[in-house]
C-alpha positions as CSV (number, residue, x, y, z in Angstrom):
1,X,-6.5,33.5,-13.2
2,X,-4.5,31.9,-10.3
3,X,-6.4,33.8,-6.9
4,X,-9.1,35.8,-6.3
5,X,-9.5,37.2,-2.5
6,X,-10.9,39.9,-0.9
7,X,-9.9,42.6,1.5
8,X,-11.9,45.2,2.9
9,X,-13.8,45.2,0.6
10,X,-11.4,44.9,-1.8
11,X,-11.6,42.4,-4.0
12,X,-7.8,41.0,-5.3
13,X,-7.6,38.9,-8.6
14,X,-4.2,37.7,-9.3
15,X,-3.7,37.5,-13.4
16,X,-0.7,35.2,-14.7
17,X,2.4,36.6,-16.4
18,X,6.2,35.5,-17.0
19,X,9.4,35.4,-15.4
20,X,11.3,36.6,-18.6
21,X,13.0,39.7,-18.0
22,X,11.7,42.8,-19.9
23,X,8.4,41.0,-21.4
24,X,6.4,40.3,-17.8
25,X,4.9,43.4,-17.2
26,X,4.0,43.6,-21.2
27,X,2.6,40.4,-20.7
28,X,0.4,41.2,-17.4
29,X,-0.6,44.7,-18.5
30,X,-1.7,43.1,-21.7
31,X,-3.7,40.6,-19.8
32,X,-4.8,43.1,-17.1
33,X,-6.3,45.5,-19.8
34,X,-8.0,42.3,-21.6
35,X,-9.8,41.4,-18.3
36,X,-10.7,44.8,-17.5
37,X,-12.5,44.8,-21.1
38,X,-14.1,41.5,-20.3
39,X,-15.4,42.9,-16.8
40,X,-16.0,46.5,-18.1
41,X,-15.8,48.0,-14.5
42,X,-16.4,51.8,-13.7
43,X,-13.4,53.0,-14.0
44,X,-9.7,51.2,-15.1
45,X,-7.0,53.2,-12.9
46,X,-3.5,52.4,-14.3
47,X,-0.2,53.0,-12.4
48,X,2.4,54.3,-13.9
49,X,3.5,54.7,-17.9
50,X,4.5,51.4,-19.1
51,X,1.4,49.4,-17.6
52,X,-1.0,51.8,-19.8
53,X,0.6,50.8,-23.1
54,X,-2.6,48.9,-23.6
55,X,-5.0,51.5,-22.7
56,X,-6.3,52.0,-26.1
57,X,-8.2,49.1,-25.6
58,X,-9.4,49.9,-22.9
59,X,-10.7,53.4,-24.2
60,X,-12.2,51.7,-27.3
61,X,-14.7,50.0,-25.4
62,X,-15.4,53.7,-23.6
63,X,-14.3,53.0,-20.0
64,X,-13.1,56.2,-18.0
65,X,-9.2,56.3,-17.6
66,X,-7.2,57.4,-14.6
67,X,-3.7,57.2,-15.2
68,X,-1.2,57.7,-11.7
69,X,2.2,58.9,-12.9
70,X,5.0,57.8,-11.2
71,X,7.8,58.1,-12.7
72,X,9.3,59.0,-16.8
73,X,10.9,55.4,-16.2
74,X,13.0,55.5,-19.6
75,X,15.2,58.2,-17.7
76,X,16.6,55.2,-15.5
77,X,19.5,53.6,-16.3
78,X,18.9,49.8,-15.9
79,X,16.8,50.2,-19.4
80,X,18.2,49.3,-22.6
81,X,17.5,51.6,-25.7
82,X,14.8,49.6,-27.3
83,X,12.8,49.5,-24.1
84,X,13.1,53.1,-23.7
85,X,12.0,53.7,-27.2
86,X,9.0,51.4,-25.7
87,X,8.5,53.8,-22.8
88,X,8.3,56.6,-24.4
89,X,5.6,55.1,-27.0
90,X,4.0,54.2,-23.8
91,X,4.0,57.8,-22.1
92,X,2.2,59.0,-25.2
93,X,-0.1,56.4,-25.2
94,X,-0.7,56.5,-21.2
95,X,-1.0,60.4,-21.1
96,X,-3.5,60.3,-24.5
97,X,-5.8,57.9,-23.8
98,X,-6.1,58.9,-19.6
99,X,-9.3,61.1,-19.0
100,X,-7.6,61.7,-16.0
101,X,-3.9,62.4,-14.9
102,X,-2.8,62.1,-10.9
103,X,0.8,63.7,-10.8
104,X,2.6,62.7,-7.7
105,X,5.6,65.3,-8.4
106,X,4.6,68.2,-9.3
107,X,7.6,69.6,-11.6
108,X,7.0,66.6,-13.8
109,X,3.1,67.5,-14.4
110,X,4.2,71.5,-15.5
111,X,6.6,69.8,-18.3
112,X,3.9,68.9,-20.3
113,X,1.6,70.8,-22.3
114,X,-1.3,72.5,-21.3
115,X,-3.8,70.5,-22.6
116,X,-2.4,67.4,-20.6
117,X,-2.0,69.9,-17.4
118,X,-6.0,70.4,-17.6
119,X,-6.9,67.1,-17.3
120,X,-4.2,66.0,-14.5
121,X,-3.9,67.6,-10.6
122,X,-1.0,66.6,-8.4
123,X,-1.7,64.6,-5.6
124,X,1.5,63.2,-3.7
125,X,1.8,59.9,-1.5
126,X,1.3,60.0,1.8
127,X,2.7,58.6,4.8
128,X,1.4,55.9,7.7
129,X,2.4,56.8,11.0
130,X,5.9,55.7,12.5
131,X,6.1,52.1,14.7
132,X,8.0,53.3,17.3
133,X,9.3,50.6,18.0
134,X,11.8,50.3,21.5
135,X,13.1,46.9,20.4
136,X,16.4,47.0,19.3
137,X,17.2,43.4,18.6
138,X,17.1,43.4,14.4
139,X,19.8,46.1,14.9
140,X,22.1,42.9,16.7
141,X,21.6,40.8,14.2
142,X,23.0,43.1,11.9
143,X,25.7,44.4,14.3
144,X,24.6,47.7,14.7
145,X,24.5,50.0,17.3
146,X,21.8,52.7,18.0
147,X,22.9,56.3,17.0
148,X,25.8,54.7,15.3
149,X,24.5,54.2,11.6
150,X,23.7,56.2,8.7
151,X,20.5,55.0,7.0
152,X,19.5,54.8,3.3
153,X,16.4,52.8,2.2
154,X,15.9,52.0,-1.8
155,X,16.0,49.7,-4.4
156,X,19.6,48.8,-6.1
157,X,19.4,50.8,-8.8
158,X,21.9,53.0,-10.5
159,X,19.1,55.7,-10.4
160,X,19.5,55.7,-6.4
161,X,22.8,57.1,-6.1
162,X,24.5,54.3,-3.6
163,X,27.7,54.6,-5.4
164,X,27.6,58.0,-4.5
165,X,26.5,57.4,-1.2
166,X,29.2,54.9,-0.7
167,X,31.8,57.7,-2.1
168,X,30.5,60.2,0.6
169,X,30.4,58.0,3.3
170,X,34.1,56.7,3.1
171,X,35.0,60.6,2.0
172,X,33.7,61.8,5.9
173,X,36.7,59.6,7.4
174,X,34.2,58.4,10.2
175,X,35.2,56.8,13.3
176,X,32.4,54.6,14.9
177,X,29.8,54.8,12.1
178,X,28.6,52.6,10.0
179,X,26.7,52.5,6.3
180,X,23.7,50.8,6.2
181,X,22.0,50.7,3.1
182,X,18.5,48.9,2.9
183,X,17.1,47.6,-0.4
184,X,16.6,44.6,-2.7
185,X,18.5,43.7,-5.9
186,X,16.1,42.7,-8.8
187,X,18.5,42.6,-11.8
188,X,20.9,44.9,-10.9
189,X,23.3,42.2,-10.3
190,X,26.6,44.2,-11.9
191,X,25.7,47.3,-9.7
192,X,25.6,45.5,-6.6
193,X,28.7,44.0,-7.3
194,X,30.5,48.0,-8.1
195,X,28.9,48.8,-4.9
196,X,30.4,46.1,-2.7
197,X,34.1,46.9,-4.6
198,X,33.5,50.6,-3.7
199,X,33.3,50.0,-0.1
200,X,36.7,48.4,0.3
201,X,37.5,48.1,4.0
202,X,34.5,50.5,4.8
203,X,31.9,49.6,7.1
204,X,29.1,49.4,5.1
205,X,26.3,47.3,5.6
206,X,24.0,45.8,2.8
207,X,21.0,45.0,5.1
208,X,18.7,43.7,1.6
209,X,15.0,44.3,1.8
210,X,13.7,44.6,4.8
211,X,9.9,45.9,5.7
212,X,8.0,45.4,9.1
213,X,9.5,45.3,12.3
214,X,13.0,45.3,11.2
215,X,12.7,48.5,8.9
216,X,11.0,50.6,11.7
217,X,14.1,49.4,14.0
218,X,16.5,50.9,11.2
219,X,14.5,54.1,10.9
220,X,14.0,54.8,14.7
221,X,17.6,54.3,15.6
222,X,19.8,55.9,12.4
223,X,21.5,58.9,13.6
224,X,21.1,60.0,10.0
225,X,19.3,59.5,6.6
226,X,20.6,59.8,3.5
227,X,18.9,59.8,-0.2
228,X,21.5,60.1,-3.1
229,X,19.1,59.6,-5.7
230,X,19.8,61.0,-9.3
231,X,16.0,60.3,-10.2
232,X,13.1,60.0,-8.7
233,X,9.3,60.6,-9.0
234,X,8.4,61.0,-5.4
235,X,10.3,59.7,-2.3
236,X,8.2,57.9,-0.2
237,X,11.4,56.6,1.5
238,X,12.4,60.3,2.6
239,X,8.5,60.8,4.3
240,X,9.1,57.6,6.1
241,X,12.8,59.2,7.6
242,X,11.0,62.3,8.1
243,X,8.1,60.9,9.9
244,X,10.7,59.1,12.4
245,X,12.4,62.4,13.0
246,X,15.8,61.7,11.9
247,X,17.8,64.5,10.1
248,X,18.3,64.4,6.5
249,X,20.8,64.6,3.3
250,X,19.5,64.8,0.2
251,X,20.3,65.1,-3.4
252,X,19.5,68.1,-4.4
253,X,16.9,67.0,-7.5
254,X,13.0,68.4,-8.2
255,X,11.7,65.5,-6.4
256,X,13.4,66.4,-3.1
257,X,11.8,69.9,-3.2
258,X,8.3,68.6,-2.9
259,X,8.7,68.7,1.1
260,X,9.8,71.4,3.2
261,X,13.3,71.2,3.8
262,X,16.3,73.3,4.9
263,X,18.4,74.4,2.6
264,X,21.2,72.8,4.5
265,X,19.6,69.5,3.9
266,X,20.6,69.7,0.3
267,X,24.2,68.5,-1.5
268,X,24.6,68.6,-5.2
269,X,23.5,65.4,-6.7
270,X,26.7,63.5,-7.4
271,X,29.2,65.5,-5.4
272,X,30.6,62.6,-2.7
273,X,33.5,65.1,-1.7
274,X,30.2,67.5,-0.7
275,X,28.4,65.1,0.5
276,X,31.0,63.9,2.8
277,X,32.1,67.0,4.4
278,X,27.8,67.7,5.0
279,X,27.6,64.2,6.7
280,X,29.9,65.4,8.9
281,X,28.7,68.7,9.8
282,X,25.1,66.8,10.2
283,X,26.6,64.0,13.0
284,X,29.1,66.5,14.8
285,X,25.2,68.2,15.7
286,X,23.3,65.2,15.9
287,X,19.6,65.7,16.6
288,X,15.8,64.5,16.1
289,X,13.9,67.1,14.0
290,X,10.2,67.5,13.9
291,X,8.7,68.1,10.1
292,X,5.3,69.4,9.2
293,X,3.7,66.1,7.1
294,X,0.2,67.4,7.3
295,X,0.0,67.1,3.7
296,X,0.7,63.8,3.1
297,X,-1.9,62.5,5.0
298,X,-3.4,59.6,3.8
299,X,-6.9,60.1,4.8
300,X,-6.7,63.3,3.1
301,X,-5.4,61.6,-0.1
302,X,-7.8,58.7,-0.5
303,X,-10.6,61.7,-0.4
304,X,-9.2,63.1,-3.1
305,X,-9.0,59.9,-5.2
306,X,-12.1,59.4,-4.5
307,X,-13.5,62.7,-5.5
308,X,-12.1,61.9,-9.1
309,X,-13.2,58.9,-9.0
310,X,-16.8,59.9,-8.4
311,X,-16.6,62.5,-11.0
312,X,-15.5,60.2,-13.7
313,X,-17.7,57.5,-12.7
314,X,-20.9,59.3,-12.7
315,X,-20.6,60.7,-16.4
């Protein structure tokens, strides 16, 4: 054990792990689940599939399971075939052991059974309110201009679409625009490197991970967002463009549909000839939109998390 703090009342205990690729979060969960035995809490909440793989061990020594599914991560591309053989062993595991399943997209909870659909609800993520933010000066530094930028936030990942993105974008013949596409590379190194050879001479501008002050710049001042995304459980990147007011593109995928959009909002994941002639249409009527976000409230959410949790905990 390397930290222990405290936070609101929350108390933060940092377990070791490894910095070999494809074994750390084997490693941590393993360790994670052994310390959660050895502290026997109320309740063990694991996020996501792959973490749970140990939470047989968990349920032998008869503490309640929440499990929060994200994601069927073997359906993205940066994994090899053994460790999506591994995920999958993982799902089953994760889904059979969990006394209780949080969903946060919907249209993944009704592919399972019904006996897994009894025990889980859907509860989405929520959104914090936007910074708005009038300073302008993160923008400079990456030679942007306000209103002249399309926006796409995500990590640089195959499953994210940018090569698409990067298609459409050069496919709408812009004159003034720019590409800005804001994320972090973990291993992805070879994508990263097709993505900068598909932009050529485009202006297209990697911006890496940014959070803080400098992301709220880039979502107050886009004059559009885009999400390209072949996969994804639940974008919390498109509530954060929505709750800036910035019009949309996205993929059109499940995920997409679990907010309100127009149907004019929507291009057909993969099509960069469609999605260039829509980015288009979008700028030559460029405009702030207001969206209806009451239910991804936070406040909201963490009541329901903690009814479960309540429930669970008082058996």
């Amino acid at each position: 054990m390397k930290n222990d703090m405290r936070y609101r009342g929350i108390r933060f205990i940092d377990l070791p792990s490894t910095k070999i690729r494809g074994v750390e979060t084997v490693i941590h969960s393993f360790l994670a689940s052994l310390y959660a035995v050895m502290v026997h809490p109320d309740i063990v909440h694991y996020h996501n599939i792959g973490p749970a793989l140990f939470a047989p061990l968990v349920k032998l020594w008869k503490i309640p399971i929440i499990l929060t599914y994200h994601s069927p991560n073997y359906e993205h591309a940066k994994w090899g075939g053994f460790a999506k053989r591994l995920l999958r062993f993982s799902e089953k595991v994760a889904l059979k052991c969990a006394d209780k399943v949080l969903f946060v997209n919907r249209f993944q909870m009704e592919r399972y059974p019904r006996a897994i659909q009894d025990r889980s609800v859907y509860i989405p993520n929520g959104i914090c309110p936007p910074d708005l933010t009038e300073k302008k000066d993160r923008l400079a530094a990456l030679s942007i201009e306000t209103g002249k930028y399309i926006l796409s936030v995500g990590r640089i990942t195959p499953e994210k679409g940018f090569d698409t993105l990067i298609r459409g974008f050069r496919a709408a013949e812009l004159k003034g625009y720019k590409l800005v596409i804001a994320g972090g590379v973990e291993f992805e190194d070879g994508y990263m490197q097709e993505l900068k050879s598909l932009c050529g001479d485009a202006p297209v501008v990697f911006a890496g991970y940014v959070y803080g002050e400098t992301l709220a710049q880039l979502y107050k001042n886009a004059a559009l967002y885009v999400l390209a995304s072949r996969n994804e459980g639940f974008p919390l990147v498109l509530l954060e463009a929505m709750s800036y007011g910035l019009d949309i593109l996205v993929s059109d995928i499940p995920a997409t549909h679990l907010v309100e959009l127009d149907a004019g909002d929507y291009f057909p994941e993969g099509d960069s000839v469609a999605l260039g002639k829509m980015i288009r249409a979008k700028l030559d009527r460029c405009k702030k939109r207001t969206y209806d976000l009451s239910a991804f409230d936070w406040g909201q959410i963490a009541g329901q998390v903690e009814t479960i949790y309540r429930g669970l905990s008082d058996k």
